[in-house]
N, CA, C and O atoms as a DFTB+ gen file, in Angstrom:
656 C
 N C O
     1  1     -31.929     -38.149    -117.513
     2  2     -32.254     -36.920    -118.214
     3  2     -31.309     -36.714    -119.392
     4  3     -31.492     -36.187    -120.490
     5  1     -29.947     -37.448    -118.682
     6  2     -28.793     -36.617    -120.223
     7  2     -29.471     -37.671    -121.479
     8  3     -29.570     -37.311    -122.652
     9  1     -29.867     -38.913    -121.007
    10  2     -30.264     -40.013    -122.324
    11  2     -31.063     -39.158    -123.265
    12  3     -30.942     -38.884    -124.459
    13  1     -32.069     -38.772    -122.164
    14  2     -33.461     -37.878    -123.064
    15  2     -32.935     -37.027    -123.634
    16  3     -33.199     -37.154    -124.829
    17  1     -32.129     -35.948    -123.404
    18  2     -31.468     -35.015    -123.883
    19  2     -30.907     -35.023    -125.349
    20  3     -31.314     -34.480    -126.375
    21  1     -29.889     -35.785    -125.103
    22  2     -28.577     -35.948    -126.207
    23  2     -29.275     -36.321    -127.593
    24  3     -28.776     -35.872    -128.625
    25  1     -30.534     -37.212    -127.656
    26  2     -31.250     -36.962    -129.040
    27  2     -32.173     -36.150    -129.707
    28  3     -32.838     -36.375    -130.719
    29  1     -32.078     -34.701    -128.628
    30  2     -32.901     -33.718    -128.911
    31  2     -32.055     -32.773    -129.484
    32  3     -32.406     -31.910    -130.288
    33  1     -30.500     -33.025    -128.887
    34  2     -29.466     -32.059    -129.567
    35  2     -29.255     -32.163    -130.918
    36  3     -28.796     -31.193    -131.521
    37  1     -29.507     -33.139    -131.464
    38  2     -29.212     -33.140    -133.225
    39  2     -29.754     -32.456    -134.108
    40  3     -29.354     -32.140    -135.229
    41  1     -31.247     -32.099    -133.243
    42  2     -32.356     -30.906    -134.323
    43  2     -32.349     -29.857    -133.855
    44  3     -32.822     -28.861    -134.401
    45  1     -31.583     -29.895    -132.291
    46  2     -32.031     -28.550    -131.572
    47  2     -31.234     -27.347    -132.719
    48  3     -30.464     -27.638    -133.634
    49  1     -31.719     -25.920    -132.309
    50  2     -31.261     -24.472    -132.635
    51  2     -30.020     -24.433    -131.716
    52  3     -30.010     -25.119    -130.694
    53  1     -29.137     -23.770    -132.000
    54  2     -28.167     -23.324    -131.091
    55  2     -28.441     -22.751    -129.606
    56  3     -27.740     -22.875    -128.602
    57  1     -29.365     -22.252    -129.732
    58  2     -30.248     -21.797    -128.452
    59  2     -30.320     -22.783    -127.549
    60  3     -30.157     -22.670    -126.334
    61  1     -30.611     -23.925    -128.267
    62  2     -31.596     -24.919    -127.641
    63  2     -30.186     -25.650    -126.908
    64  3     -29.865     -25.767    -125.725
    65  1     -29.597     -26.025    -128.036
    66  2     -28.540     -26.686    -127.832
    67  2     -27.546     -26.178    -126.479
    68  3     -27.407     -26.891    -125.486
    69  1     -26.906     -24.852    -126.629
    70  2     -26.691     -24.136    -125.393
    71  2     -27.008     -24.655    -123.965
    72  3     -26.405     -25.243    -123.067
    73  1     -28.569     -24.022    -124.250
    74  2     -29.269     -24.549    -122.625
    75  2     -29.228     -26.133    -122.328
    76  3     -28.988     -26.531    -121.188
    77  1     -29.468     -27.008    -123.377
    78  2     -29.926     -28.118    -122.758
    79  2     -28.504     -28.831    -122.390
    80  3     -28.473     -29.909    -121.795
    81  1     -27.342     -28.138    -122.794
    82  2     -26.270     -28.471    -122.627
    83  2     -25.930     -28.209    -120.909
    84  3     -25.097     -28.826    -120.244
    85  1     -26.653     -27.335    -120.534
    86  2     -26.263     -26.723    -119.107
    87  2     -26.824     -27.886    -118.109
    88  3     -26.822     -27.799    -116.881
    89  1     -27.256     -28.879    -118.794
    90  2     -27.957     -29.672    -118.065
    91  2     -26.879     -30.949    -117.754
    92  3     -27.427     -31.883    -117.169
    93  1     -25.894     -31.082    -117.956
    94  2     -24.921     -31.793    -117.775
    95  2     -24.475     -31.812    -116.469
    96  3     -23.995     -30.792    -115.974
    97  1     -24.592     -33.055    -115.719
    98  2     -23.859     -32.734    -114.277
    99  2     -22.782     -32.814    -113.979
   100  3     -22.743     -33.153    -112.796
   101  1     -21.470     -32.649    -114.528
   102  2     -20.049     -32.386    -114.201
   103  2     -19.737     -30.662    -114.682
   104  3     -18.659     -30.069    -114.640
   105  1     -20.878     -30.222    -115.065
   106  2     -20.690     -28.771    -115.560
   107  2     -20.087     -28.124    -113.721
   108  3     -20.244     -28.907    -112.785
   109  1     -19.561     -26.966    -113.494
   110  2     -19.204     -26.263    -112.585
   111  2     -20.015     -24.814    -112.900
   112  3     -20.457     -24.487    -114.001
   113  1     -20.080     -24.192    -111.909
   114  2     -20.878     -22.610    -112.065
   115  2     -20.532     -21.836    -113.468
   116  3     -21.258     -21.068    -114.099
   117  1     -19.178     -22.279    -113.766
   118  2     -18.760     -21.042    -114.880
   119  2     -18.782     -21.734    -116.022
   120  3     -18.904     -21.076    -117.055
   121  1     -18.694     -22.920    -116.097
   122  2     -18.834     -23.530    -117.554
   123  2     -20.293     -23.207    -117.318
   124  3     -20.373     -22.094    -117.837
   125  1     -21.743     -23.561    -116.758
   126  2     -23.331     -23.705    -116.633
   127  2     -23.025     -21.645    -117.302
   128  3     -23.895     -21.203    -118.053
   129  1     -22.093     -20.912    -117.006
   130  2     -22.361     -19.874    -116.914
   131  2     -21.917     -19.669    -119.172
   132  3     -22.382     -19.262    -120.237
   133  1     -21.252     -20.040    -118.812
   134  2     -20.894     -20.229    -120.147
   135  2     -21.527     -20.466    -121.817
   136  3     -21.576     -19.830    -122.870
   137  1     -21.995     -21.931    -121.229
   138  2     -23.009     -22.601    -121.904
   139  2     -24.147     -21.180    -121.889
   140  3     -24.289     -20.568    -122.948
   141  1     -24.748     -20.824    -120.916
   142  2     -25.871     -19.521    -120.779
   143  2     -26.117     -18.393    -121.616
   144  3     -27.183     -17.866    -121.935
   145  1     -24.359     -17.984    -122.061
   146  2     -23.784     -16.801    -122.709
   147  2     -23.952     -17.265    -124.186
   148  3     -24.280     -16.495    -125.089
   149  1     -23.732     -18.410    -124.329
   150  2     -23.851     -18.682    -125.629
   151  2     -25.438     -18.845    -126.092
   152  3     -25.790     -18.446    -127.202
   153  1     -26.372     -19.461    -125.164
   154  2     -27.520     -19.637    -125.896
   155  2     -28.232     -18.281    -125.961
   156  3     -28.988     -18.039    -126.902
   157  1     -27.900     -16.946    -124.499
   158  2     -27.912     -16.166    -125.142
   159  2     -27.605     -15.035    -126.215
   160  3     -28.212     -13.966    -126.278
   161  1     -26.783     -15.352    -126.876
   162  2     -26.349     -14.850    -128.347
   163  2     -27.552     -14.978    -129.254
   164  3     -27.995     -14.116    -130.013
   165  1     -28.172     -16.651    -128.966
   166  2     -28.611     -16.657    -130.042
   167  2     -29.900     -16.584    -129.980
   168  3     -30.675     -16.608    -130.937
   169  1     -30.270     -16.457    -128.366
   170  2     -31.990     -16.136    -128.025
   171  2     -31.914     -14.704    -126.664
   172  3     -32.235     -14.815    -125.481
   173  1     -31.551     -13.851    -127.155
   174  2     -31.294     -12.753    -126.321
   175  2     -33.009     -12.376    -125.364
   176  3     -33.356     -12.020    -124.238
   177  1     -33.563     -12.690    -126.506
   178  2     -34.652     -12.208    -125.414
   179  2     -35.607     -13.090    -124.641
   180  3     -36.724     -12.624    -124.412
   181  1     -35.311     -14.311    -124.207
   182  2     -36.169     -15.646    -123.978
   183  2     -35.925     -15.419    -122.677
   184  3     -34.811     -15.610    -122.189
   185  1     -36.955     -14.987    -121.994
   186  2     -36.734     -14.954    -120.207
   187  2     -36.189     -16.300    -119.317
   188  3     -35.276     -16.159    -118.504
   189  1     -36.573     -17.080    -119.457
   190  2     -36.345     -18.036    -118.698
   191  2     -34.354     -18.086    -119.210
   192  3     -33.460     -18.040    -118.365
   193  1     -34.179     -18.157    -120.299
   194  2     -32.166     -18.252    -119.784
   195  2     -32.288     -17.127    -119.469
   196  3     -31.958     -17.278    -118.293
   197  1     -32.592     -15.612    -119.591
   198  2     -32.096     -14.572    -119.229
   199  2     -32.322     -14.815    -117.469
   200  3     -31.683     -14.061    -116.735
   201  1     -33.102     -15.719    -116.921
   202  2     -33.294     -15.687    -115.687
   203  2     -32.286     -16.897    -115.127
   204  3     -31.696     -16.622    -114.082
   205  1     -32.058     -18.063    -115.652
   206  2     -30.926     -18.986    -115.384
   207  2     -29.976     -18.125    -115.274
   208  3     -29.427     -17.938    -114.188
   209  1     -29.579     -17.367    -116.544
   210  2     -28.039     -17.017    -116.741
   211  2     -27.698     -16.386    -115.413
   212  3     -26.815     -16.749    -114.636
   213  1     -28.707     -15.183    -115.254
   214  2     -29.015     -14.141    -113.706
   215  2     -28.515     -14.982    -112.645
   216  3     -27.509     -14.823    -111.954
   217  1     -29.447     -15.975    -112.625
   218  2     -29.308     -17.068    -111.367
   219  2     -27.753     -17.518    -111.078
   220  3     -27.168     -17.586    -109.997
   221  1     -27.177     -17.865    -112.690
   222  2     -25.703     -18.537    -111.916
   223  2     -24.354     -17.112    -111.877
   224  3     -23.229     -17.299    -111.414
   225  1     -24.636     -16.316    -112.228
   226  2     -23.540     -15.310    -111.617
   227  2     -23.076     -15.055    -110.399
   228  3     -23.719     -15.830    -109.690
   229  1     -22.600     -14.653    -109.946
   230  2     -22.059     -14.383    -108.872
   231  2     -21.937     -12.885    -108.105
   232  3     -22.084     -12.746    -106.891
   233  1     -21.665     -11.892    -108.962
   234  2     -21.754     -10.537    -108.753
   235  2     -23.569     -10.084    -108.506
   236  3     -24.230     -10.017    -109.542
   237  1     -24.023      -9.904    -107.666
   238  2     -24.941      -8.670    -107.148
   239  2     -25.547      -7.941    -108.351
   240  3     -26.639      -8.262    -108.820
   241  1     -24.915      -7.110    -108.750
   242  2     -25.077      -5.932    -109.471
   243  2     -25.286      -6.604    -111.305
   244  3     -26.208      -6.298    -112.061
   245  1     -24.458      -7.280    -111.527
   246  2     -24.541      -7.901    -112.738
   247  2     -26.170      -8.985    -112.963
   248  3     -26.890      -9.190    -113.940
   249  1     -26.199      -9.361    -111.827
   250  2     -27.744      -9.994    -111.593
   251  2     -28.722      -9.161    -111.659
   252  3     -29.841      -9.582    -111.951
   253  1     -28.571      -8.231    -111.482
   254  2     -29.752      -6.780    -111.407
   255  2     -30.326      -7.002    -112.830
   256  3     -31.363      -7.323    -113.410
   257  1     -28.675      -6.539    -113.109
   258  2     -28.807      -5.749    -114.703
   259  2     -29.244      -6.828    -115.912
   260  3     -29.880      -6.542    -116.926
   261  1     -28.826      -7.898    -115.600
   262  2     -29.647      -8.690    -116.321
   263  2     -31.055      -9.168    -116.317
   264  3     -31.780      -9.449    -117.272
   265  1     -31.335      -9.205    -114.763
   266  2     -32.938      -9.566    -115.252
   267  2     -33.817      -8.054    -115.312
   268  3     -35.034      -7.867    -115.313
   269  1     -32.786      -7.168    -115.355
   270  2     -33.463      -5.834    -115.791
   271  2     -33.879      -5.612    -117.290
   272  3     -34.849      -4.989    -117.721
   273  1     -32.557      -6.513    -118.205
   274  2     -32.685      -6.522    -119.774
   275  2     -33.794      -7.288    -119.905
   276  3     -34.634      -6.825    -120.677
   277  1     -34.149      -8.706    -119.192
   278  2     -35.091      -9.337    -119.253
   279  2     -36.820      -8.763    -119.073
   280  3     -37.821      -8.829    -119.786
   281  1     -36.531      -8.234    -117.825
   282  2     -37.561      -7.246    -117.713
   283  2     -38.511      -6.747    -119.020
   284  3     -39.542      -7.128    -119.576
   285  1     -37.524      -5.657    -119.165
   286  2     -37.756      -4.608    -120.740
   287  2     -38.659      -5.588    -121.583
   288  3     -39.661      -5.136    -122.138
   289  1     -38.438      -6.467    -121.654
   290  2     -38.540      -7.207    -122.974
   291  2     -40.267      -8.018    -122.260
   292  3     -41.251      -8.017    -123.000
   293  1     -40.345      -8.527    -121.058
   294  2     -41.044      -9.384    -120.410
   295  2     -41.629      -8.424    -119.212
   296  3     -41.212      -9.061    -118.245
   297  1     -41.958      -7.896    -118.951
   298  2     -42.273      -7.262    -117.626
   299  2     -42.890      -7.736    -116.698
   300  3     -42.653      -7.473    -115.519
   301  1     -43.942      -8.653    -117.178
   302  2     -44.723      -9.781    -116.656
   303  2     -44.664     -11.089    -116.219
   304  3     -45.389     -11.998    -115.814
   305  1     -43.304     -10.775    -116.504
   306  2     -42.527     -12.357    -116.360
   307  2     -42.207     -12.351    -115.036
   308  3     -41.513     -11.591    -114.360
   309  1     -43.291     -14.039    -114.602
   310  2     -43.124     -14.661    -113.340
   311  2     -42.256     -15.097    -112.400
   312  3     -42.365     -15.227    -111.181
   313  1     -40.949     -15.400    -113.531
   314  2     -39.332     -15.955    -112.879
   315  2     -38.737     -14.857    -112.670
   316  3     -38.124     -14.545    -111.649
   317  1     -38.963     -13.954    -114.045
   318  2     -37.793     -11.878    -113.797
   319  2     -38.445     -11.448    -112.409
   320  3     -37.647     -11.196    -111.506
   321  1     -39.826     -11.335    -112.133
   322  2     -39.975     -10.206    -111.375
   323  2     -39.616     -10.852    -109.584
   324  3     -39.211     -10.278    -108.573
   325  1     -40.130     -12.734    -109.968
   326  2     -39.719     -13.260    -108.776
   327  2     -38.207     -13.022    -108.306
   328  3     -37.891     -12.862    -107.127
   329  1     -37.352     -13.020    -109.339
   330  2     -36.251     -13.196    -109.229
   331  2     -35.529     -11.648    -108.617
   332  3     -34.781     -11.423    -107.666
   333  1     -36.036     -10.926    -109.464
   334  2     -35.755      -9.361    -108.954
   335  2     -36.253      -9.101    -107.191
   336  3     -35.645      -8.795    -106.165
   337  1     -37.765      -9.433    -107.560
   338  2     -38.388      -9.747    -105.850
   339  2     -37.095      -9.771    -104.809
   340  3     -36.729      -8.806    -104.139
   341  1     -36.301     -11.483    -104.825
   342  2     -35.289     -11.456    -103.879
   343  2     -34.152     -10.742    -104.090
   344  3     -33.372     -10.493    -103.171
   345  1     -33.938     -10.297    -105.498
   346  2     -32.451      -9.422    -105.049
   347  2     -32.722      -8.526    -104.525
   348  3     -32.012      -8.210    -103.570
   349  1     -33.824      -7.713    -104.868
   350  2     -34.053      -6.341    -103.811
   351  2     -34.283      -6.230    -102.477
   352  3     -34.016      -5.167    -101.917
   353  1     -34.807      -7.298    -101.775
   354  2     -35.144      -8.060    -100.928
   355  2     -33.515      -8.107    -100.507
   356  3     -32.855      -7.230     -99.950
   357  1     -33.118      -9.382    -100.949
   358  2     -31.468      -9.349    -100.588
   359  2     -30.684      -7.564     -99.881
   360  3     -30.213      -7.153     -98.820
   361  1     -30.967      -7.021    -101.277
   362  2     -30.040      -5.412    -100.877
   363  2     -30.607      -4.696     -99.857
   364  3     -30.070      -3.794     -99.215
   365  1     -31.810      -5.171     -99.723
   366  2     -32.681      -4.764     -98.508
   367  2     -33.577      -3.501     -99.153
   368  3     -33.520      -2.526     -98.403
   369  1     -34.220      -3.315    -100.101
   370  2     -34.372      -2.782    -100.722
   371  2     -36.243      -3.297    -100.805
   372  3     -36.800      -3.931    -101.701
   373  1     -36.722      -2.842     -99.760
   374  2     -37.686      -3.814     -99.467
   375  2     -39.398      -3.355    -100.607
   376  3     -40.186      -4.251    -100.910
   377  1     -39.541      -2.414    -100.883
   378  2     -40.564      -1.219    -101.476
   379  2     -40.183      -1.821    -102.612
   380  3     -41.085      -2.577    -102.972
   381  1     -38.966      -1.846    -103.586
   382  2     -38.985      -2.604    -104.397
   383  2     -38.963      -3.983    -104.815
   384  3     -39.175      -4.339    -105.974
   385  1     -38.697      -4.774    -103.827
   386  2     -38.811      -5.964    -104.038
   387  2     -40.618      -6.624    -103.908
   388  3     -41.126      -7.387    -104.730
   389  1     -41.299      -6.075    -102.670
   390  2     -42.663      -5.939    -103.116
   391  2     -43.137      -5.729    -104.442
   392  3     -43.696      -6.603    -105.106
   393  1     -42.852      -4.260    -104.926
   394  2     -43.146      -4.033    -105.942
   395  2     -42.971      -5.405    -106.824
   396  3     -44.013      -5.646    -107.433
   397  1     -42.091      -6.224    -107.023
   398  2     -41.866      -7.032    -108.172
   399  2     -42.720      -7.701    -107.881
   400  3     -43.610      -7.883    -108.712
   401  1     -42.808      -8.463    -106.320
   402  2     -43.974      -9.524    -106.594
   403  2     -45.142      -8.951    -106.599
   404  3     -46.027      -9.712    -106.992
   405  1     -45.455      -8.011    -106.344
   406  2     -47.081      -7.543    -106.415
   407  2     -46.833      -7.972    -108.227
   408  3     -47.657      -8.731    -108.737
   409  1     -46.124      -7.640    -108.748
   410  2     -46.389      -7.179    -110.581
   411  2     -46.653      -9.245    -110.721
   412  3     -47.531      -9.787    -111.392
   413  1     -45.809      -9.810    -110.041
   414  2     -45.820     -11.477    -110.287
   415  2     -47.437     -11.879    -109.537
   416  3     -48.297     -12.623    -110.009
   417  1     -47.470     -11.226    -108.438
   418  2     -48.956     -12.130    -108.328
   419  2     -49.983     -10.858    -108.965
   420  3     -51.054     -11.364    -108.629
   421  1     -50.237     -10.029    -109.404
   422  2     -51.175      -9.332    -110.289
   423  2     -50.790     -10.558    -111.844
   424  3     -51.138     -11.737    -111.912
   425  1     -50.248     -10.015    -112.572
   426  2     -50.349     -11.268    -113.491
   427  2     -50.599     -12.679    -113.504
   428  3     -51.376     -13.266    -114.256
   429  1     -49.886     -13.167    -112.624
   430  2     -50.182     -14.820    -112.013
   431  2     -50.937     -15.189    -110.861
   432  3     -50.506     -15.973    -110.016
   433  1     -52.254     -14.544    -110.801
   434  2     -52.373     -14.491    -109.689
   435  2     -52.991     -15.854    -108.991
   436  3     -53.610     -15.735    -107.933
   437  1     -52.819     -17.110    -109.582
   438  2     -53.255     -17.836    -108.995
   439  2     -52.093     -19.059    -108.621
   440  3     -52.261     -20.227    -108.270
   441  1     -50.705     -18.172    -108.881
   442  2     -49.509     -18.946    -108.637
   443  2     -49.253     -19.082    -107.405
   444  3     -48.916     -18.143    -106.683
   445  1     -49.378     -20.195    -107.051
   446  2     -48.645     -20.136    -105.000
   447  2     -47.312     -19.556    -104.846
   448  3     -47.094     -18.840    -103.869
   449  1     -46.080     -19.869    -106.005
   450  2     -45.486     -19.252    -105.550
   451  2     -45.060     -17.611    -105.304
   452  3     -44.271     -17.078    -104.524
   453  1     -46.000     -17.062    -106.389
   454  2     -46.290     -15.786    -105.845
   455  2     -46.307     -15.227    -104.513
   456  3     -45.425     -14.484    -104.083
   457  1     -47.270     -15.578    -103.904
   458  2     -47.382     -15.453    -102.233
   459  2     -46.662     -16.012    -101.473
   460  3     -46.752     -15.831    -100.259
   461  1     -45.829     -16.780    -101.994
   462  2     -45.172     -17.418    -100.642
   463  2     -43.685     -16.570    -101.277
   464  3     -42.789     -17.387    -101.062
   465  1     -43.256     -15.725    -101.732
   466  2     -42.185     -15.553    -102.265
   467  2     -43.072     -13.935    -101.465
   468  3     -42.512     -13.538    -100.444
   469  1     -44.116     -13.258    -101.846
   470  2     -44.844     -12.141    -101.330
   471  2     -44.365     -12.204     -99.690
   472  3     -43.700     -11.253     -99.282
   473  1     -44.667     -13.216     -98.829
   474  2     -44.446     -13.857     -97.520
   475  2     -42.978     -13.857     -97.262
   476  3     -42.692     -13.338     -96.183
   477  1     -41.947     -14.308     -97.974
   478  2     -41.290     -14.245     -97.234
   479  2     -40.126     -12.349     -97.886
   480  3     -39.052     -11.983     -97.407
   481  1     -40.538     -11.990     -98.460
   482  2     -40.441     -10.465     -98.513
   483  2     -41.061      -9.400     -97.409
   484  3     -40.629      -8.372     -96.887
   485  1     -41.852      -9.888     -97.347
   486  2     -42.790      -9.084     -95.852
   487  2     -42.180      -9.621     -95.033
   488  3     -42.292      -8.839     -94.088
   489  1     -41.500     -10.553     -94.651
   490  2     -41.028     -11.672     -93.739
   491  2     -39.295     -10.714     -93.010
   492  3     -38.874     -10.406     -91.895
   493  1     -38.940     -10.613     -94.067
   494  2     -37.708      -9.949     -94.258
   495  2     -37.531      -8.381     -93.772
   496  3     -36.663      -7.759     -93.160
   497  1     -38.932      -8.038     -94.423
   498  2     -39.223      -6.651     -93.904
   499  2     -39.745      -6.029     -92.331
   500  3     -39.706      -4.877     -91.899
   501  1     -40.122      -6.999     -91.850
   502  2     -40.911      -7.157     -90.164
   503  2     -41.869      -7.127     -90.398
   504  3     -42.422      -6.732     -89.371
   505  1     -43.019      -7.384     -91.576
   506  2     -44.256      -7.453     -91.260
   507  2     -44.814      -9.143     -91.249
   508  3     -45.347      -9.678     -92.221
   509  1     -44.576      -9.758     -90.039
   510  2     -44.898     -11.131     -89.863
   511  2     -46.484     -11.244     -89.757
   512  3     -46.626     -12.443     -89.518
   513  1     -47.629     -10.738     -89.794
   514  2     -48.750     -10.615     -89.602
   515  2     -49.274     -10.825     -91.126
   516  3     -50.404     -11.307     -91.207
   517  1     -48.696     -10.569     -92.184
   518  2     -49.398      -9.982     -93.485
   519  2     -48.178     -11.510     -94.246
   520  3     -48.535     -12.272     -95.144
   521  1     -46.857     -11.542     -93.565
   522  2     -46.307     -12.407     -94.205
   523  2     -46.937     -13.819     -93.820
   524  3     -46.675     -14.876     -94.394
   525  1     -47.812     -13.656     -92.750
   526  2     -47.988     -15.587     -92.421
   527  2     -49.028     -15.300     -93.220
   528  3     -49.039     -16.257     -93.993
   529  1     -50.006     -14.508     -93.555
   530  2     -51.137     -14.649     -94.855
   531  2     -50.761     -14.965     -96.119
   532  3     -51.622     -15.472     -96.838
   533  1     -49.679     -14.784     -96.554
   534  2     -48.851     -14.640     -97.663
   535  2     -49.090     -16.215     -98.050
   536  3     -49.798     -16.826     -98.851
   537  1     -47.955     -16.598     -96.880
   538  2     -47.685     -18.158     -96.812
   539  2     -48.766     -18.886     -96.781
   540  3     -48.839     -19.803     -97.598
   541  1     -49.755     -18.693     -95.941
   542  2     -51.065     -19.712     -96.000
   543  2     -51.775     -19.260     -97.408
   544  3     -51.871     -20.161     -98.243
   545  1     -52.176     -18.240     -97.692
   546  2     -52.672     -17.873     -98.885
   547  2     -51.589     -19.565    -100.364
   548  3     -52.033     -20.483    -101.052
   549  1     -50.575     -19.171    -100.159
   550  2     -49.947     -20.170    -101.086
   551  2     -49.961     -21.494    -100.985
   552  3     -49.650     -22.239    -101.915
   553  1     -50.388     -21.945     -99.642
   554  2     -50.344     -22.919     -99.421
   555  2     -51.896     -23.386     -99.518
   556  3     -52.127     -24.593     -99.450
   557  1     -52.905     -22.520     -99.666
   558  2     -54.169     -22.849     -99.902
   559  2     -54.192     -22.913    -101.225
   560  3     -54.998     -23.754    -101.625
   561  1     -53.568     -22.297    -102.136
   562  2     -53.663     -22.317    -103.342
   563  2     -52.894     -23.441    -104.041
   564  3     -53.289     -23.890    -105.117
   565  1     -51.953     -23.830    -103.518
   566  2     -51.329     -25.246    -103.960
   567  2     -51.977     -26.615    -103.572
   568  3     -51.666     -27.693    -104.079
   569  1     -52.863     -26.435    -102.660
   570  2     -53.865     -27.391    -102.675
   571  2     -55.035     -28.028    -104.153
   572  3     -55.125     -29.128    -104.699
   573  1     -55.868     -26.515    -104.395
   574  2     -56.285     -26.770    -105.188
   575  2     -55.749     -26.678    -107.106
   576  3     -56.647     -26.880    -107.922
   577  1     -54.967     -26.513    -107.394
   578  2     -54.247     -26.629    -108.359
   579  2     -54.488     -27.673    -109.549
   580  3     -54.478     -28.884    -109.327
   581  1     -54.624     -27.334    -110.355
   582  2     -55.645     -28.018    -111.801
   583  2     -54.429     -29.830    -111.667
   584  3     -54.817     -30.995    -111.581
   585  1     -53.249     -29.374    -111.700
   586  2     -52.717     -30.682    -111.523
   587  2     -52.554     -31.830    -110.065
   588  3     -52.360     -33.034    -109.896
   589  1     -52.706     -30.967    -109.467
   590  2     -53.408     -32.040    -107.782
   591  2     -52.732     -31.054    -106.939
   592  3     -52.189     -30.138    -107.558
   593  1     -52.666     -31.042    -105.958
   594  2     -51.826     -30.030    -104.911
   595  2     -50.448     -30.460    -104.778
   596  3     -50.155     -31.651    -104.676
   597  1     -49.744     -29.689    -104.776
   598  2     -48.289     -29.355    -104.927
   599  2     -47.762     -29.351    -103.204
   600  3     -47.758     -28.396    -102.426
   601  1     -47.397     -30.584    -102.995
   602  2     -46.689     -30.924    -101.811
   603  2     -45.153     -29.672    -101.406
   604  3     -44.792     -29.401    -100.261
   605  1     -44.661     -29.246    -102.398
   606  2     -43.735     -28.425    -102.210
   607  2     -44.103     -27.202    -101.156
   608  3     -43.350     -26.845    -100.249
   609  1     -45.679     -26.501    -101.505
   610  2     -45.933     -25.383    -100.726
   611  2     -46.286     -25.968     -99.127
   612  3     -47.028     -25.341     -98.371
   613  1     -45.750     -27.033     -98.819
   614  2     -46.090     -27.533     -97.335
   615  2     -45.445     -26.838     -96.530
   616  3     -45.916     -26.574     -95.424
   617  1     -43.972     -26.307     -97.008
   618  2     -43.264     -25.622     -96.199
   619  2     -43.883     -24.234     -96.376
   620  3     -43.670     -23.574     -95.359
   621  1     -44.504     -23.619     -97.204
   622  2     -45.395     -22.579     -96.940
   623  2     -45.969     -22.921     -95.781
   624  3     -45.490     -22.345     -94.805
   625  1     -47.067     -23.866     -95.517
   626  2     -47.575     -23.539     -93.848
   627  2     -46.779     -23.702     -92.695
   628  3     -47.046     -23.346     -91.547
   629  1     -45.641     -24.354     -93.174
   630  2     -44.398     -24.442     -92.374
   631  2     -44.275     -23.149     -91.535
   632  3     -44.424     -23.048     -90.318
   633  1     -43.978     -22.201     -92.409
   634  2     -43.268     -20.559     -92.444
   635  2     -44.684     -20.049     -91.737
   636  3     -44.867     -19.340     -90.747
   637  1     -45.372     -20.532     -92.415
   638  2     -46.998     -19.541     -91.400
   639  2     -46.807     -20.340     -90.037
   640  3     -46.584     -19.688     -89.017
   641  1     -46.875     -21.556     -89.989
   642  2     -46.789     -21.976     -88.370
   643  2     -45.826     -21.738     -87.563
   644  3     -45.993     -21.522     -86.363
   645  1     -44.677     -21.755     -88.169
   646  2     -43.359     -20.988     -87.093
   647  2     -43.862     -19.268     -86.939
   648  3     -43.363     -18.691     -85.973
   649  1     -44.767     -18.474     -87.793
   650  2     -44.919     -16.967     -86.592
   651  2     -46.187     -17.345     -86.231
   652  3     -47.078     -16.548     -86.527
   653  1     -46.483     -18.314     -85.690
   654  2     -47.637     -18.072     -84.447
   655  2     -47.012     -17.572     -83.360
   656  3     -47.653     -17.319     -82.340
């Protein structure tokens, strides 16, 4: 990957350059965190780093607030609202973390991981009845998928067959 990389850096934007830099594997959490800060300077509103950057912090609360800025800007965005999904989820904060993925599978609604991220939020919450639908729902939907079925959602029926 770094081969492919390193001759894309010569034309990339600073943006570009930033992120694809995070792709280095001797990076550690705070340099990956680093590299993040910088590409957002120069692409503040591009969800996907605003959702990396989220991803490699460490503080709770600072993760909020960032894919909250992301939010604003994206509301519809599949990675922000997934991503919000589990922190609220995490804080236990369960009404809102639904809320996010309902907003991720209303827009995407033909994303598996929608539902299986829906599944294991209900999962968390005690509703195992509505969460093993979740999971099979995603795992039916990663079957048929325009690019062939997506072996990843297997552990979706995984999660539905462990609450029988």
């Amino acid at each position: 990957l770094m081969d492919e990389i390193k001759p894309k850096l010569a034309a990339a934007s600073l943006a570009e350059k930033y992120c694809l830099e995070t792709y280095i594997p001797d990076l550690n959490r705070a340099e990956r965190l680093v590299k993040y800060e910088k590409a957002l300077l120069y692409a503040g509103n591009d969800p996907l780093l605003r959702g990396w950057y989220a991803y490699f912090l460490e503080d709770m609360e600072e993760k909020i607030e960032n894919v909250k800025i992301g939010l604003k800007r994206f509301p519809e965005s599949s990675l922000l609202n997934n991503m919000m999904g589990y922190l609220m989820k995490d804080k236990g904060d369960f009404d809102a973390a639904k809320n996010h993925i309902q907003i991720y599978m209303t827009a995407h609604p033909d994303e598996p991981n929608a539902y299986d991220s829906m599944g294991d939020v209900l999962l968390a919450s005690g509703d195992t009845s509505q969460a093993k639908e979740m999971f099979m729902k995603a795992y039916e939907l990663s079957r048929n998928l325009s690019t062939g079925p997506e072996d990843f959602f297997k552990t979706s029926k995984e999660k539905a067959d462990a609450l029988d």
